[in-house]
Structure formats: structure tokens, C-alpha cells
N, C-alpha and C positions, 0 to 999 in steps of 0.2 A: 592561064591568065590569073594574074594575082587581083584580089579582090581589098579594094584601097579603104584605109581606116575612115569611118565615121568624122567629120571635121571636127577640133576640138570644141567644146561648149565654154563661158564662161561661168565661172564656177560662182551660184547665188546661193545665199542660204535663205533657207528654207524657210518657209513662214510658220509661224506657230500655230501647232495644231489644234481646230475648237474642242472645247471641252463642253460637254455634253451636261443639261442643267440638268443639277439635282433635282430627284424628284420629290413632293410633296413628304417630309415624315409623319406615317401612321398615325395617329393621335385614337388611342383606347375610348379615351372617355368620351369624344365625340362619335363614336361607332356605335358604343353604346347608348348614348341619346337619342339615336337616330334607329336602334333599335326596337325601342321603348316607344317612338310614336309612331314607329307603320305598327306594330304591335295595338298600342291604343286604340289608334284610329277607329274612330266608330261604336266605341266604348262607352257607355252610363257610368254612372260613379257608383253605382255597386260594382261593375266587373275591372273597374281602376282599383279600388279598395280590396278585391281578391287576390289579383296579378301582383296588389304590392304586398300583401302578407305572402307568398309565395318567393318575390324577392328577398321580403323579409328571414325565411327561412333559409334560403339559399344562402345568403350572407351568415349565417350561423353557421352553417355546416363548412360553408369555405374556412372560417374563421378558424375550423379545427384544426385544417391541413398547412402546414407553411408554406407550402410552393403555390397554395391560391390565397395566403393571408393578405398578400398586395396586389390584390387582383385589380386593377385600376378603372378597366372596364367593368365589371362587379358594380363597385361603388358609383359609379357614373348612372348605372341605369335603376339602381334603390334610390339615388337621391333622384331622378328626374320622376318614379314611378311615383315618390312621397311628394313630388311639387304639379304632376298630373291630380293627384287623389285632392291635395285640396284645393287644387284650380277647378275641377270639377265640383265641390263639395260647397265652395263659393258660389257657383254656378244655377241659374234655375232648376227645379226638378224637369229629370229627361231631358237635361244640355247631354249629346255626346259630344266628345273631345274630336277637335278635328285641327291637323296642323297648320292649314292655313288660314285660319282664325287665331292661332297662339303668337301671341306679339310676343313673345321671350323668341319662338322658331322664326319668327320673320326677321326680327334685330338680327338674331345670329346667321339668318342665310343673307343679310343685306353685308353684314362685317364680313364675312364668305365673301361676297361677289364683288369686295373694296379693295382685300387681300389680293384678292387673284389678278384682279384688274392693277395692282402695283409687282406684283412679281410680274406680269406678262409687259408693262412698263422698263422695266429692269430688265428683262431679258432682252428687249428692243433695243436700248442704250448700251447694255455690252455688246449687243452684235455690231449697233455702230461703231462703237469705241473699238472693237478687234477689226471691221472693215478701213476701217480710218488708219489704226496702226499698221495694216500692211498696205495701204497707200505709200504711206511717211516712210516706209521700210525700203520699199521699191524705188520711192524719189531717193531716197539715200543714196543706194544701189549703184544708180543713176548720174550722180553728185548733182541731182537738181532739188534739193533740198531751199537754199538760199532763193529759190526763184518761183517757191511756193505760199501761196496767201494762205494765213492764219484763218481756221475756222474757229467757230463757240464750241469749246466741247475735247478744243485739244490740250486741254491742261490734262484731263483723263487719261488722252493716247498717251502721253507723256509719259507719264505712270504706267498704261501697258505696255511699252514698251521698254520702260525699265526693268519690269517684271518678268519679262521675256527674257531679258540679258541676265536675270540671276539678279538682281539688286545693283547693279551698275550705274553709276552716273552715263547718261547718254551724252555726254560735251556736244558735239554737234545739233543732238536735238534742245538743248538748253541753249546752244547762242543761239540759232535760228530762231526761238521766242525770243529770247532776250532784244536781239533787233527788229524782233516786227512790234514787240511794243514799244521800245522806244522810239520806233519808224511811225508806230499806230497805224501801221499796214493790218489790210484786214479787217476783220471784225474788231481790233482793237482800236477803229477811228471809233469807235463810242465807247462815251466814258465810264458807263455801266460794266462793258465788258473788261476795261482797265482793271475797275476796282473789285470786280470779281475775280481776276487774273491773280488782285494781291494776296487773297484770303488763300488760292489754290496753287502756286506755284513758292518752290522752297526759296529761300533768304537768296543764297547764290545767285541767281536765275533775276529777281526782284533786282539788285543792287548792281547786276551786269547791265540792266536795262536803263535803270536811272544812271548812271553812271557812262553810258552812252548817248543817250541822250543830251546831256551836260555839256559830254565833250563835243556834239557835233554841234551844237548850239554855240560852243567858242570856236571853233574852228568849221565855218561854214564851209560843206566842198571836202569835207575831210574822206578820205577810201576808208570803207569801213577796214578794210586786209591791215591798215595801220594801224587799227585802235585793238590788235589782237590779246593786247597787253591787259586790258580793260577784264576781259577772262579769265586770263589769268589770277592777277589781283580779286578778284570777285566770287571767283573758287576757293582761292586760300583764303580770305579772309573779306568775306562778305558785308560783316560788319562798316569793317575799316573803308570797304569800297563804296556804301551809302553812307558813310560817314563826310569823304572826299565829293560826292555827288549833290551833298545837302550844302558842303561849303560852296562848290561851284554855283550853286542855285543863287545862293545868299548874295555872293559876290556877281553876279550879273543880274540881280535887282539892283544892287545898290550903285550899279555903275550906271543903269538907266535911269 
């Protein structure tokens, strides 16, 4: 008994694979400050003023060798050891140094915890922006692209999805905005999101949409499949095609 082929599949491609977020880079001089005060801790300003003549020494002797002359962390923990010694020296007699009374440690763990809190921000908007792009990838797929609402935030997919194709113009995905603003389908019925559209989407894209717009407004009823031409014109010379868009504008003021 012969055993029958597998049915054919339609052939999709593939969606692009995440790339994995870089992690934090190392930073010396902060390792080193952060050395220096579990070190302190608990420290008088006589044994702050020892530990730094100690650094002090050590930075001599590095000084001799060239492989430790740019020693980065070195320098990071003499200079925090010489701004402990007179933060202590300022201080009443028998203040020890304690890090969570140093408002220089608290600034720099609050800028720390602002930092982090904008990369893990950022790392949230690319995942949506890469989940979003293989939506739009899949409606393509599909050819139900044209019968999908404009969300806030797809000027971006735009962009990963060009960036996906190697730097390619996506045509399909530029007229598809192009007519949901000039439709103000979507989130493009507020005007806010218009004029943030203009600042985020290229000239092309901009001048297909007002230029479609123009034209549906003279010709009410019109199949969008007719004004293909509009793309065209808009691609090659985007200019010229909000040039012809701002006449049309002009000329049905003046005829009202």
C-alpha cells in the first residue's frame, strides 16, 4: 500500500525573528563607586582618610604600569574615596558614612531607577511594534490589508516592516495609510493623530493621501481601484503631487 504525500501547504514567509535586547554595558566607573561605599559604610572620617591615602598609593603604583595607567575603575573609586573623606570631614565629629543618607547615592540610584524604567518602556513599544508588524504581515498574506483599521503607533510598524524587507519601500503598506488618512479611517478621525502622522510618515506617503483626498472630494462616489494613478504620481514625484493637491484644495474653496 502506497503511502499518499502530505497535502500541499501554501507557501508564507516567515516572520521575522525577535532579536533578543541588548544587555546593560558594563560601566567601570560605576562599579567602582559602588565599591567604595559598601567598603565605607560605617566608616569615621579617620578610617575614610586612611582607605584614601591607600587609594592614593595604589593610583601611584598603577601609574607606573601602562596596561593599569587607564585603569577607569581605579580613578572612579580615589575620586569617590576623596569626596567620601570630605563629605565626612564636613560632617560632625563621629558622623559615620552611611549610603542611604548620601544624597549624591540617592540622585544617582533615582536616575538608575528612570533609566531602567525608559529602556523596559522601550522594550514594551518594540515588542508592540514587532507584534503589530506581523499582524499587518499576515493581513497582507491574506490580501486583507485594505479592510484593516489604522491604529496609533503604525507609522513605526511601517518602518519595521520596511526594515524587515532590507530598506524596501513597502507600496502596499504606504497606500493603505495613504487612504486611511485621507479616509480618516481609524485613529486618523482625530486631528492630533493627523498631524502627528505628518511629522512620522515620508513626503510620498503624505502627498498620496492629500492628493486623494482632493480627488475624492471632486469626484464624490469615486472606486478608490481608479485613482491608482494618484501612487503612482506620488511615488515619483511627491512634490509635484502636493503641489497638484494644494491646487485642487484652492480651487474648490474658491468655487464655494
Amino acid at each position: 500500500m502506497t503511502t499518499p504525500w502530505p497535502p500541499p501547504r501554501t507557501a508564507r514567509r516567515p516572520f521575522a525573528p525577535r532579536v533578543a535586547a541588548p544587555r546593560e554595558p558594563v560601566d567601570p566607573a560605576r562599579i567602582g563607586r559602588r565599591v567604595v561605599r559598601r567598603r565605607a559604610k560605617g566608616m569615621d572620617a579617620s578610617a575614610v582618610a586612611a582607605a584614601l591615602e591607600d587609594a592614593r598609593f595604589d593610583a601611584r603604583q598603577n601609574s607606573r604600569h601602562e596596561d593599569l595607567a587607564d585603569d577607569e575603575r581605579g580613578r572612579a573609586e580615589l575620586a569617590e574615596w576623596e569626596r567620601l573623606d570630605q563629605l565626612l570631614a564636613a560632617a560632625p565629629v563621629g558622623t559615620v558614612y552611611d549610603p542611604d543618607a548620601d544624597a549624591v547615592v540617592q540622585a544617582e540610584l533615582a536616575a538608575e531607577a528612570a533609566a531602567a524604567a525608559d529602556r523596559e518602556a522601550e522594550l514594551r513599544e518594540a515588542a508592540r511594534v514587532a507584534a503589530r508588524a506581523d499582524e499587518l504581515q499576515a493581513l497582507r498574506e491574506l490580501h486583507a490589508l485594505e479592510q484593516t483599521e489604522p491604529r496609533d503607533g503604525d507609522e513605526a510598524v511601517r518602518d519595521e516592516l520596511t526594515r524587515r524587507a532590507g530598506g524596501y519601500v513597502q507600496a502596499d503598506v504606504d497606500a493603505w495609510l495613504a487612504r486611511a488618512l485621507a479616509a480618516r479611517r481609524g485613529h486618523y478621525a482625530d486631528p492630533a493623530a493627523r498631524e502627528v502622522a505628518a511629522g512620522l510618515l515620508p513626503p510620498p506617503v503624505l502627498a498620496h493621501a492629500a492628493l486623494l483626498a482632493e480627488l475624492v472630494r471632486l469626484v464624490p462616489g469615486v472606486d478608490m481601484d481608479q485613482l491608482a494613478f494618484a501612487a503612482r504620481l506620488a511615488t515619483t514625484e511627491p512634490e509635484a503631487a502636493g503641489d497638484l493637491a494644494t491646487l485642487l484644495a484652492r480651487a474648490r474653496s474658491g468655487a464655494s
